[in-house]
N, C-alpha and C positions, 0 to 999 in steps of 0.2 A: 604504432607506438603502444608499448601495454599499458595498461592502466595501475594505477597502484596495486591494486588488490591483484592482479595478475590472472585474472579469468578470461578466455573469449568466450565469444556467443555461443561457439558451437556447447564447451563446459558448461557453462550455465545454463542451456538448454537440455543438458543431459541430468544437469541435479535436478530439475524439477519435472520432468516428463513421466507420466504414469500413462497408463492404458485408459486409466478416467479422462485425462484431461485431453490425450489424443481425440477419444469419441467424441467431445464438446469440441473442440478445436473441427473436427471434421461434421458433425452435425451441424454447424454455426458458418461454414470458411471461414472462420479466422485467422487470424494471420499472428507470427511472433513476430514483436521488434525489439531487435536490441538497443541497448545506451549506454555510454560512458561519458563519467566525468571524471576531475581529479581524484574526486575522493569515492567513487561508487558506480556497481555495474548493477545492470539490469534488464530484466524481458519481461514485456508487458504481450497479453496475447490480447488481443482488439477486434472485435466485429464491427465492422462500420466504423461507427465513432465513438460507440462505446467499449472502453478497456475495461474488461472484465477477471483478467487478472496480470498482478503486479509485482513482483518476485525482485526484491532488492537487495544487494551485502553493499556494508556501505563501513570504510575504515573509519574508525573512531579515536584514532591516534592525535586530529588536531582540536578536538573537543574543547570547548573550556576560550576563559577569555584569548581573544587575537583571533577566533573560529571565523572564519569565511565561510557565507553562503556558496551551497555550487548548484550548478543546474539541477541537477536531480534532487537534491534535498528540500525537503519542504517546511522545516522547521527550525528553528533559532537550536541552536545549540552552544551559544555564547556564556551561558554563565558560568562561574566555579565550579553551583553542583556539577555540570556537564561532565567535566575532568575525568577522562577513565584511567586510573592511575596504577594499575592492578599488570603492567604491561601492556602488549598489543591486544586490541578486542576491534573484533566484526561484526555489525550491529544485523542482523537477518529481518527484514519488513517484508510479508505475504500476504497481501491483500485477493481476496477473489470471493467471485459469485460464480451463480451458472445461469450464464443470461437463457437460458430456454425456460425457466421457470418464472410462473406469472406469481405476481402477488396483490393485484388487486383484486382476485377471486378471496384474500385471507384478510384484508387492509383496504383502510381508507384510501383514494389517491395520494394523501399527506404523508401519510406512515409510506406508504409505496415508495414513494419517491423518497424519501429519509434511507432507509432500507437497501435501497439498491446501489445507493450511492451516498452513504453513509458524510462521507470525507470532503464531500465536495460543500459543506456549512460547516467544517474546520475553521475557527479563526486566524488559518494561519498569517493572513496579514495585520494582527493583533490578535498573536498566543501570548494572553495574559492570564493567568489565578481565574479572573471572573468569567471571560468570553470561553475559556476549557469547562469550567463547572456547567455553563449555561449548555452546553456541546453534550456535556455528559447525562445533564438532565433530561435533552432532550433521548439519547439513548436510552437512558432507564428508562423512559415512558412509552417507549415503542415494546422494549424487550420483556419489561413486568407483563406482557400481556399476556404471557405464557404461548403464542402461538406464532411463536418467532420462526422465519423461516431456516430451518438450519442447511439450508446448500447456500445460503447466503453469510456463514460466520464462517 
């Protein structure tokens, strides 16, 4: 059964594959997996247990109040502002690192571990005003340090 957006795996493995990310995918064995839900596809490429990258399109057509949570979404998109009203829009989420890269040669354990997996002290089970700003501060205070890793933005 296709999914809204109309993508297979094989397609969205073809928009995001580069020669870069083949070499990590094969220096690492990592592996791609695909997912669909009603409202969104996606491949995450995973070593072990950790996914190291996260390649999402996700329909933004039922945005706004009556929005339904779906598997793959991680975030409230219940409110008014949410409403994308402008026609049909595809929202694109790319998250990635390059797990062969250490960073506590650059960083505390603390920062390291913030760092590498940024997302995982989301408040998504209360994304409110104050638990995003707290989220965000701790960002700024990792990234002010000027010796950010950039194969990890």
């Amino acid at each position: 059964m296709p999914n809204v957006l109309g993508f297979s795996a094989q397609e969205l493995r073809l928009a995001i594959w580069s020669p870069q990310l083949g070499e990590v995918v094969s220096d690492t064995g990592s592996r791609l997996e695909y997912d669909e839900d009603e409202s969104s596809v996606q491949i995450r490429v995973c070593s072990g247990d950790l996914t190291w990258m996260r390649y999402r399109l996700r329909d933004r057509s039922s945005d706004g109040p009556g929005w339904k949570r779906t598997a793959l979404v991680d975030w409230d998109y219940s409110r008014d502002v949410d409403r994308f009203t402008l026609g049909r829009c595809v929202e694109e989420s790319v998250y990635c690192l390059d797990p062969r890269a250490l960073l506590t040669d650059r960083f505390s354990l603390y920062e390291a571990s913030f760092i590498k997996n940024p997302f995982a002290s989301l408040p998504f089970d209360v994304p409110s005003f104050c638990n995003l700003k707290e989220w965000l501060e701790r960002w700024k205070r990792i990234y002010v340090l000027g010796q950010y890793a950039p194969e990890y933005l």
